[in-house]
VODREN-273146 format. One line per 2 residues: their letters; for each residue x, y, z of N, C-alpha, C. Coordinates in nm, 2 decimals. Layout:
<atoms>
A> X:Y:Z:X:Y:Z:X:Y:Z | ... .
</atoms>
This chain:
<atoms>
XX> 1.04:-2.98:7.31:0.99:-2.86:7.36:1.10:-2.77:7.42 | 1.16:-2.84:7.51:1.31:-2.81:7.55:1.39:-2.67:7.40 .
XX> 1.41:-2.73:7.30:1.48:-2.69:7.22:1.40:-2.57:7.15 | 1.27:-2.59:7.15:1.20:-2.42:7.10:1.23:-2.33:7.20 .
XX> 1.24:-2.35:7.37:1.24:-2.26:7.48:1.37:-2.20:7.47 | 1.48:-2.31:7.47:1.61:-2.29:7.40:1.66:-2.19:7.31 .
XX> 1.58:-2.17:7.14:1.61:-2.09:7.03:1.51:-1.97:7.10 | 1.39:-1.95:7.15:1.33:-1.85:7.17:1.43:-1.78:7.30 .
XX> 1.49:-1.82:7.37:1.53:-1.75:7.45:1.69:-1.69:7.42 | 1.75:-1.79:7.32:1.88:-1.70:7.28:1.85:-1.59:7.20 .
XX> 1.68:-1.65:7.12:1.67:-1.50:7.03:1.66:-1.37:7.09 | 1.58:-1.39:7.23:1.55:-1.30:7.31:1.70:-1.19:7.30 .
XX> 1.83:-1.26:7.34:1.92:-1.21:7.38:1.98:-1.11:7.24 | 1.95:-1.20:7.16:1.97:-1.10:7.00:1.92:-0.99:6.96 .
XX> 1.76:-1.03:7.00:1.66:-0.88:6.95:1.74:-0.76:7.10 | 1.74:-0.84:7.20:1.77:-0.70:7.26:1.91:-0.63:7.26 .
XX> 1.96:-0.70:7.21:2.08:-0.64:7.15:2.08:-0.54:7.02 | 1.98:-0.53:6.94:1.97:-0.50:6.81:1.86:-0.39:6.83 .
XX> 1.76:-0.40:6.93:1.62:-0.33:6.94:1.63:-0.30:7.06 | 1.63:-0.34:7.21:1.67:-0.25:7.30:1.58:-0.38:7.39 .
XX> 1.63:-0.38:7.50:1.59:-0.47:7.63:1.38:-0.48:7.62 | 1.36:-0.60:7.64:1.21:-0.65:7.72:1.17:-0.56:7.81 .
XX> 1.05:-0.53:7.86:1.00:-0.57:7.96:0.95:-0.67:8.01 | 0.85:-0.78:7.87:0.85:-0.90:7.90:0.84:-0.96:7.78 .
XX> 0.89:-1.13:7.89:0.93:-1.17:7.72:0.89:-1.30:7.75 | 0.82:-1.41:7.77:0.78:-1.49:7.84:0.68:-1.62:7.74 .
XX> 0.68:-1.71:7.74:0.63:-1.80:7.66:0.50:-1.89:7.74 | 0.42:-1.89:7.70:0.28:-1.95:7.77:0.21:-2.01:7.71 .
XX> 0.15:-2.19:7.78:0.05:-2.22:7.69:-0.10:-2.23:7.76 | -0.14:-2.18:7.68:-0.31:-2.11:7.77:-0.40:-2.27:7.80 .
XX> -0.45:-2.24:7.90:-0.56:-2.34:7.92:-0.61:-2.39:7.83 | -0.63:-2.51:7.81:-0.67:-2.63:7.69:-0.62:-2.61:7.57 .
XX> -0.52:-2.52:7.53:-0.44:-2.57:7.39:-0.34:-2.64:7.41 | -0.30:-2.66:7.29:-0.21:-2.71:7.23:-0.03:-2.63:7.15 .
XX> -0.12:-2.52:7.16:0.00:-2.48:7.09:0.07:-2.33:7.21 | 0.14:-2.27:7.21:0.23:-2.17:7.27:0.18:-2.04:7.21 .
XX> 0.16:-1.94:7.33:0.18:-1.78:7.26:0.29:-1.74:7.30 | 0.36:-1.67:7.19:0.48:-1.57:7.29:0.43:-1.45:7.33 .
XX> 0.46:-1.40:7.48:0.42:-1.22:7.45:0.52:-1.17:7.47 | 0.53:-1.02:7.43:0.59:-0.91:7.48:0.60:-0.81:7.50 .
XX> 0.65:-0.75:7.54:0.67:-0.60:7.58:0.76:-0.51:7.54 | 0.76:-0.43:7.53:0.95:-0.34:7.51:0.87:-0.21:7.46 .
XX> 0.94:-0.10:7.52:0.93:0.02:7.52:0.96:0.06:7.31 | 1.01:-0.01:7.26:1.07:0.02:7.13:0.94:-0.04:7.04 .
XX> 0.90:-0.14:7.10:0.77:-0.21:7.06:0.61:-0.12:7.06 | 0.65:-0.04:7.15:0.52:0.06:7.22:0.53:0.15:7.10 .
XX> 0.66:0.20:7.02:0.71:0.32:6.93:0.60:0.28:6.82 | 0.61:0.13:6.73:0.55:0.10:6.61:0.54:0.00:6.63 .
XX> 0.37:-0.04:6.66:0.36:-0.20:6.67:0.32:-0.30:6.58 | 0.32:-0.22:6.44:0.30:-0.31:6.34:0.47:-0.32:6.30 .
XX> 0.51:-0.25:6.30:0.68:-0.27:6.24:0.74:-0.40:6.32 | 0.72:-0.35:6.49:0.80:-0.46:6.60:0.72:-0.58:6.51 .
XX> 0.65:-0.62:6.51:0.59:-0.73:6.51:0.60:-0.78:6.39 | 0.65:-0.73:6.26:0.67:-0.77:6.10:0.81:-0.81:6.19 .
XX> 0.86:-0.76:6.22:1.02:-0.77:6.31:1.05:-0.91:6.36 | 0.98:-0.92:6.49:0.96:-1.06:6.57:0.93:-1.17:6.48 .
XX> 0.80:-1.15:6.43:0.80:-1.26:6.36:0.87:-1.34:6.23 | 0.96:-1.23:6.16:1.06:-1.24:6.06:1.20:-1.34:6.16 .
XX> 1.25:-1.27:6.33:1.30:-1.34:6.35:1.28:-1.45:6.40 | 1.16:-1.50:6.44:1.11:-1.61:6.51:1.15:-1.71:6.39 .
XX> 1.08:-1.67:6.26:1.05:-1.75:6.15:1.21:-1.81:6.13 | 1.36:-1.70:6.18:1.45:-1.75:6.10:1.54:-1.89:6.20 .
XX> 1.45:-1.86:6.31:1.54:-1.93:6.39:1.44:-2.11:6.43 | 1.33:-2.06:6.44:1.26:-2.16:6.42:1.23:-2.29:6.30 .
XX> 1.24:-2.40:6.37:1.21:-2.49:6.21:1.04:-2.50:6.16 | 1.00:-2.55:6.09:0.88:-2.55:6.09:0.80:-2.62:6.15 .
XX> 0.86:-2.71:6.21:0.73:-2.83:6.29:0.79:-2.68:6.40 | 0.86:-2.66:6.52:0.87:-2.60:6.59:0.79:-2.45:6.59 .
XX> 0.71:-2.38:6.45:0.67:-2.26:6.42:0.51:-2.35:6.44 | 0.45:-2.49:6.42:0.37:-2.51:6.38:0.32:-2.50:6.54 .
XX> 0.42:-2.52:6.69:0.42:-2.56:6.81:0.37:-2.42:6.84 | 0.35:-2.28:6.75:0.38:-2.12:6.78:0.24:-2.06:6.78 .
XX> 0.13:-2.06:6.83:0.03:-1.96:6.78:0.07:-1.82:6.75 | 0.09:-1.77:6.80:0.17:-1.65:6.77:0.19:-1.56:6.83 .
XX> 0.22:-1.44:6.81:0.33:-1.35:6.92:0.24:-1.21:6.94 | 0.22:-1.20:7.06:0.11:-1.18:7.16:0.18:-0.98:7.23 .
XX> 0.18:-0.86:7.18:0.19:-0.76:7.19:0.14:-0.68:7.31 | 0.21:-0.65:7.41:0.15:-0.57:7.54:0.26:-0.42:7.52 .
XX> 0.15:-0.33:7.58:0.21:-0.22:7.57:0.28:-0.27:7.77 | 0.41:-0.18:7.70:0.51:-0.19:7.79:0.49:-0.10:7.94 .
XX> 0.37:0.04:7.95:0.34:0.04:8.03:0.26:-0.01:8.12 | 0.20:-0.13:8.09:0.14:-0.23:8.15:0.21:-0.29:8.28 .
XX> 0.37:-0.30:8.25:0.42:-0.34:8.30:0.53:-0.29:8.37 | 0.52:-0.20:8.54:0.63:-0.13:8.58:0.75:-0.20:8.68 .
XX> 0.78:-0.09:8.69:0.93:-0.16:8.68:1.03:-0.04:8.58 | 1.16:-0.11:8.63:1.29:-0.03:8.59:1.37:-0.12:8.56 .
XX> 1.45:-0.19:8.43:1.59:-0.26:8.42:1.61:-0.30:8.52 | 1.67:-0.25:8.64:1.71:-0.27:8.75:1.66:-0.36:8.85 .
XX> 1.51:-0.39:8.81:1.41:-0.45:8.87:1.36:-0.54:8.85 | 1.40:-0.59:8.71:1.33:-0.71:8.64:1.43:-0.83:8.66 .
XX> 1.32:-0.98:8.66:1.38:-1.10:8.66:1.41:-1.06:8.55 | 1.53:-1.19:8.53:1.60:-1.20:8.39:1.65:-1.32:8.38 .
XX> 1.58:-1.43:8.33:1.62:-1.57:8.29:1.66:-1.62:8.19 | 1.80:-1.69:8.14:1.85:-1.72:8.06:1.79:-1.83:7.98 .
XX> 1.76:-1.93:8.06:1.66:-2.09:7.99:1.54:-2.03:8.04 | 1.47:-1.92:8.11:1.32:-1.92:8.10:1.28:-1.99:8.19 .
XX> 1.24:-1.90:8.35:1.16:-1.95:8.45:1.04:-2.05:8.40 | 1.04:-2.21:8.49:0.94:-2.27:8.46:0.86:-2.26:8.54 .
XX> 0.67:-2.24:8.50:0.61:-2.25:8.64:0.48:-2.33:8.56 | 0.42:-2.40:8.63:0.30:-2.48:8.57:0.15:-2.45:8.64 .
XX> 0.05:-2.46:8.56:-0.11:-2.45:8.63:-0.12:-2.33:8.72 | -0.05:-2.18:8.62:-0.09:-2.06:8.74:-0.13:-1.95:8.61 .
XX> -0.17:-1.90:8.76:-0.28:-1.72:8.63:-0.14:-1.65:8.61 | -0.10:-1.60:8.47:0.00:-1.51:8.46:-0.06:-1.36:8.43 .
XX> -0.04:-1.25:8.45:-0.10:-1.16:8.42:-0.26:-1.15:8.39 | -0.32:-1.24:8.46:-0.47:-1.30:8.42:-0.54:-1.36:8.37 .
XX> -0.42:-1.46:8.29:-0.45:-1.53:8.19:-0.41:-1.64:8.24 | -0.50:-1.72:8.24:-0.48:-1.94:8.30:-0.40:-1.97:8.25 .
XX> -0.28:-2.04:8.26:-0.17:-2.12:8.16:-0.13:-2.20:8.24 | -0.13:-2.36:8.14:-0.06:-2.48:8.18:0.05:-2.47:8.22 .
XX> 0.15:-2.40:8.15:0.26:-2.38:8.15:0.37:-2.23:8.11 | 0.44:-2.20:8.17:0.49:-2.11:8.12:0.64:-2.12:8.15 .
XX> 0.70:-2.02:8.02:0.85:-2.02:8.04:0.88:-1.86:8.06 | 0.92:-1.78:8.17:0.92:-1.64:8.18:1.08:-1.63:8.16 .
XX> 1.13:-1.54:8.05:1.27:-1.53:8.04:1.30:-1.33:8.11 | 1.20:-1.28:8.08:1.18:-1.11:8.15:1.07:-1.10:8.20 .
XX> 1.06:-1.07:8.36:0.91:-0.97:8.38:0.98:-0.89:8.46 | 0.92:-0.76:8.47:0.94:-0.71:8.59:0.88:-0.76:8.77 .
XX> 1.02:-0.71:8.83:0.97:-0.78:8.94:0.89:-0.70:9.04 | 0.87:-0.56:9.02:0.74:-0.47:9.08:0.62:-0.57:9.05 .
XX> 0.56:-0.53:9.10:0.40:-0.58:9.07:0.40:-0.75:8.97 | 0.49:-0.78:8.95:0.48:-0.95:8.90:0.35:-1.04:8.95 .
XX> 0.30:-1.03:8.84:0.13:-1.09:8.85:0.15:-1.20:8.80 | 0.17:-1.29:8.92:0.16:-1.48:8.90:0.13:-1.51:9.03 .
XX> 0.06:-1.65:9.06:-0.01:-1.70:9.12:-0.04:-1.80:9.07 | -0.08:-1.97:9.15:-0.10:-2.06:9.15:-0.24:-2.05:9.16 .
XX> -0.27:-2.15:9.05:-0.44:-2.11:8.98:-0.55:-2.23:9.06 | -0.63:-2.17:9.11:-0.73:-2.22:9.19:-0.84:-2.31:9.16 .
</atoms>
């Protein structure tokens, strides 16, 4: 598991190098699955969201092995004004904040790995 959080999070550092910084970029696995969503955000994402996402998942696909894509439900699209905040303001984790059994943006997850959120309004919470 270790090793998918690993490649998803150096990819992170590539796409924003190539496509332009997160707002969020964060890996979660929802209440009673089994497998991982990624989501994200980005202002460049908000531009063309079927292009970002032929995008993402072309890179996910190159970096990932297959058992590790099979670990992937798949990659989970938020418009970027959802989420405020400035550059300036946002966590920024290199191996991906761990937090377990909390609501992230309203959604129950066993587990999550947060590599960007903004830290304005940051909706997490330990799930009841």
């Amino acid at each position: 598991m270790r090793t998918l959080v690993n490649k998803l999070g150096q990819l992170r550092k590539v796409i924003g190098e190539q496509r332009g910084e997160f707002t969020l970029y964060a890996l979660v696995l929802p209440e009673d699955a089994i497998v991982w969503d990624m989501l994200v955000a980005a202002n460049w994402i908000d531009e063309d969201q079927s292009a970002a996402l032929q995008y993402l998942v072309k890179e996910v696909q190159n970096v990932l092995t297959e058992q590790e894509l099979l670990s992937l439900s798949g990659i989970l699209l938020f418009d970027s004004n959802q989420f405020t905040g400035d550059d300036s303001s946002s966590m920024d984790s290199e191996m991906g904040w761990e937090q377990n059994n909390i609501d992230f943006y309203g959604r129950h997850v066993q587990k999550a790995y947060v590599f960007v959120a903004p830290i304005e309004n940051f909706q997490i919470q330990a799930h009841q």
